[in-house]
C-alpha positions, 0 to 999 in steps of 0.5 A: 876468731882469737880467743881473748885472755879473758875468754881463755880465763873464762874456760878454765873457770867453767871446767873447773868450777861445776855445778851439776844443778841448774839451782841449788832446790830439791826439784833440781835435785830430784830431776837430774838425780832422783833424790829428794835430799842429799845425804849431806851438803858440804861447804869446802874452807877453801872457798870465798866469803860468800861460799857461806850464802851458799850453805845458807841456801841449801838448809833454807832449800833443805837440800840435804839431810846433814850441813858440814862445813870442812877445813883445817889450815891450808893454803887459802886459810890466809887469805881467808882471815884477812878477809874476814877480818875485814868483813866480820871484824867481830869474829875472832880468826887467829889460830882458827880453823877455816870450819870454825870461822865459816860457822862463826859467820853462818851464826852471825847471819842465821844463828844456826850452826853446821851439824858437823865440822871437820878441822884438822885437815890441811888439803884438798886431799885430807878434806875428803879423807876426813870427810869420809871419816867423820862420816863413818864415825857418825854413822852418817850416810855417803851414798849422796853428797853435794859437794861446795869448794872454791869454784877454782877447785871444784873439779879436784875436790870431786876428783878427790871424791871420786877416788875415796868414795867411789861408790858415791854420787857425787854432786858438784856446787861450785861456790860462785860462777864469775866470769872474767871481762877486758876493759881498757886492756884491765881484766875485771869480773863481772860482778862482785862477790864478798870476799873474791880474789884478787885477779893475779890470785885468781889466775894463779889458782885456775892455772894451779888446777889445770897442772894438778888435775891432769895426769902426768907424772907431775899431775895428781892422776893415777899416773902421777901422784895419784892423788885423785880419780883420773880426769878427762881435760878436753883439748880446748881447755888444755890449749887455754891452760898452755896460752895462759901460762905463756903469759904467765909462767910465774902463776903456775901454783905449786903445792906448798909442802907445809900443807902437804900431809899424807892423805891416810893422815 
């Protein structure tokens, strides 16, 4: 059977938006990684508005010891305060960071705030680096972290992770799981989500992903920028990444070099 540009998008999404959880619980997380806490859950700016029910989830379930919220200014932070704007028209969003306006909103829905932000790093490889280091200057345990981006780049920010912290577990919670459905030759999602992106926006960063994570020269792997852990992309994703971008060679994102900082920054 032909594989449908819906189905295509769908495959992109599910390798790149992990969950290694079936639920976000401490049963779940004693089953798979016999933890009864994580050491910190981290909820990623990267991610859309209801990345924050998440983070809310977690510290009901008390899944983790410490709650973070990591981001500074990057390539999302944009989208991220015209929504907010739209939705939380009382939080104040110029010149903020994305850590400080995802705790502006977990105030406003439970009247707590994170334990600790992080707000100055610019990308994907930077919010790790700062992680780790706030961390350390904390005195706060690494040996288990869950880890809560933008389902669109999950993989890489684990990838990332993997490459700075690798002795430790590493536990993927994409933010959202959404799938992509045709109607009448339209591509909809099938449910709606607080602050979700626009569909061309949405394809543009799944195709982004696929071209970072690889490693090739172009890519972010050791062999290329060396950005990230090496990641094994299976063949039926690669074949989905290449039809997609056919249709679509214009949405293949590349890195803004406004954003791109040193990682030892």
């Amino acid at each position: 059977m032909k594989e449908t540009l819906a189905d295509d998008l769908n495959l992109l999404s599910a390798f790149c938006g992990v969950r290694d959880l079936t639920d976000l619980s401490q049963n779940a997380l004693y089953q798979k990684y016999q933890l009864k806490k994580a050491d910190a859950f981290v909820l990623f700016g990267g991610s859309i508005l209801s990345g924050i029910d998440v983070l809310i989830t977690a510290m009901n379930n008390q899944v983790a010891t410490n709650y973070l919220i990591v981001g500074g200014q990057g390539h999302t932070t944009n989208a991220l305060r015209l929504k907010i704007n739209q939705f939380y028209p009382q939080i104040p969003t110029k010149n903020a960071s994305e850590a400080q306006m995802f705790n502006a909103i977990l105030q406003l829905k439970t009247g707590k705030t994170a334990d600790y932000l992080e707000e100055k790093s610019t990308n994907s490889g930077n919010n790790i680096t700062n992680l780790l280091q706030l961390l350390e200057t904390h005195e706060l345990k690494k040996d288990g972290l869950i880890l809560c981006q933008d389902a669109t780049m999950q993989r890489r920010m684990a990838a990332t992770c993997s490459k700075f912290a690798p002795n430790t577990t590493i536990i993927n919670y994409a933010s959202y799981k959404v799938k992509v459905m045709e109607k009448d030759n339209q591509l909809h999602f099938d449910r709606k989500l607080l602050g979700m992106w626009e569909m061309d926006q949405y394809i543009t960063l799944l195709l982004g992903e696929i071209s970072r994570l690889q490693n090739t020269p172009s890519g972010y792997g050791p062999a290329g920028k060396n950005f990230i852990a090496p990641v094994f992309i299976p063949q039926d994703v690669l074949a989905a990444f290449y039809r997609v971008a056919k249709l679509f060679p214009n949405k293949v994102r590349t890195a803004n070099p406004a954003y791109a900082k040193s990682l030892e920054n």
